[in-house]
C-alpha positions as CSV (number, residue, x, y, z in Angstrom):
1,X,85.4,247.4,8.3
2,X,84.4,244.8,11.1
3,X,85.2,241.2,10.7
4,X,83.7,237.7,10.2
5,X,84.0,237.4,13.9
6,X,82.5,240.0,15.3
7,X,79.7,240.3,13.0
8,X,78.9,236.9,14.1
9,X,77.9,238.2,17.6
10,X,80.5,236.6,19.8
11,X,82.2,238.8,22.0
12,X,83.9,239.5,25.4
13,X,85.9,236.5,26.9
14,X,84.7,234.1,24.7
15,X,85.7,235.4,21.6
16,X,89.2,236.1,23.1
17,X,89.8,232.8,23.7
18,X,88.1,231.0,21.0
19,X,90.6,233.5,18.4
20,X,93.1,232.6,20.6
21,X,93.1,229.1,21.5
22,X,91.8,228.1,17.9
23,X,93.6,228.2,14.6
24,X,93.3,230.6,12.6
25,X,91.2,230.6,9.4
26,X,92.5,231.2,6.3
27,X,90.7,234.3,4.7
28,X,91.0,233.3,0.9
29,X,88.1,230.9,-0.2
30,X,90.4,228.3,-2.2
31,X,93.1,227.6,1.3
32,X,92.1,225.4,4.0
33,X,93.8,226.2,7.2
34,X,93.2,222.4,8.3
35,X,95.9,221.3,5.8
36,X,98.1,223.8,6.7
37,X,100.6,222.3,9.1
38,X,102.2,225.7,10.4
39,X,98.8,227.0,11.7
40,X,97.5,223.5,13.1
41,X,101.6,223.4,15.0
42,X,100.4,227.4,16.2
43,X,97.7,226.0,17.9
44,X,98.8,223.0,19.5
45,X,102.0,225.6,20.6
46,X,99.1,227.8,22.0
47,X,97.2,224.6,23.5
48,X,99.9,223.2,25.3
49,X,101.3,226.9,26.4
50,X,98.2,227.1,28.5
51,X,97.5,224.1,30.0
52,X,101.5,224.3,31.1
53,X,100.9,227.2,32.7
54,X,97.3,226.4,34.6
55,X,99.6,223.2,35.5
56,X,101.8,225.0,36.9
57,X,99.3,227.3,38.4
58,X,97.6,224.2,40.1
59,X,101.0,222.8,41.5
60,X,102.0,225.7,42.9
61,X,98.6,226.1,44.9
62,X,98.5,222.5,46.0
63,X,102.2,222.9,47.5
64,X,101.5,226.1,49.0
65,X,98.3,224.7,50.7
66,X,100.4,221.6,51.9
67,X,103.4,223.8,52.7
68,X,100.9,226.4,55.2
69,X,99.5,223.5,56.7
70,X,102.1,221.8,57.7
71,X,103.6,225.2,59.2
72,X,100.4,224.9,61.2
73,X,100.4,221.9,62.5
74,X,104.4,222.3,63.5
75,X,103.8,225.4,65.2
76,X,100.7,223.5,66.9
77,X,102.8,221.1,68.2
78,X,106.0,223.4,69.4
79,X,103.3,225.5,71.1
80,X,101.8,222.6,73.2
81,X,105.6,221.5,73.8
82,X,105.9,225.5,75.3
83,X,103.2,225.1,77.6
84,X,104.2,221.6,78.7
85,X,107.1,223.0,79.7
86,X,105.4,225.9,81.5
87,X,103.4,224.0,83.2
88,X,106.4,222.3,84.3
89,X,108.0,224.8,85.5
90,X,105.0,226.9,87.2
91,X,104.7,223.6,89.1
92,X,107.8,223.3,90.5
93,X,107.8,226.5,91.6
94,X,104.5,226.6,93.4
95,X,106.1,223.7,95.5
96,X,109.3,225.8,95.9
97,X,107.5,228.7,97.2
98,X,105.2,227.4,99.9
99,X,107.1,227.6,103.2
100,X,108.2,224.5,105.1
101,X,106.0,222.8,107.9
102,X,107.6,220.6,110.4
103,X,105.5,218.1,111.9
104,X,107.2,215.8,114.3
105,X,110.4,214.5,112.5
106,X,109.9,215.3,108.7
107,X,110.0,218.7,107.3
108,X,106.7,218.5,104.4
109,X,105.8,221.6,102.2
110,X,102.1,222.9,102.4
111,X,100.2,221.8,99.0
């Protein structure tokens, strides 16, 4: 036999959540589940169970984000420090390779 829940019409996600995020009701018609302090403790157990874990969840995406851009941003900066040095160095030896001219007294290298 179907129950008071789903011959209420809720279903899918919803439901699931709602039955599982909410305490449960009592089925007998004389017990209120309000006053029952094991079922209210269930739910606040369940209550703070998730929003630990989408806590969790959000801390570990914030520090990931922060964590992969700050790789960026160093591997930015020891890739311009590369081509400094490069640069450096292709200069250097564009002077080194052009042969000597001697004009008069002083021995100059072509530009």
């Amino acid at each position: 036999m179907l129950s008071t829940e789903e011959d209420s019409g809720e279903s899918g996600l919803r439901s699931l959540l709602s039955r599982w995020l909410a305490p449960e009701r009592s089925s007998s018609p004389g017990a209120s589940a309000l006053n029952d302090p094991r079922i209210l403790n269930i739910g606040l157990r369940r209550r703070v169970a998730v929003i630990s874990v989408l806590f969790l969840c959000v801390v570990g995406a914030v520090t990931w984000y922060l964590v992969n851009l700050g790789q960026q941003r160093l591997i930015e900066i020891k890739a311009l420090d590369v081509a400094e040095v490069v640069a450096r160095v292709a200069t250097r030896s564009s002077w080194a390779s052009t042969p000597a001219r001697t004009t008069g007294a002083f021995t100059t290298t072509a530009p």
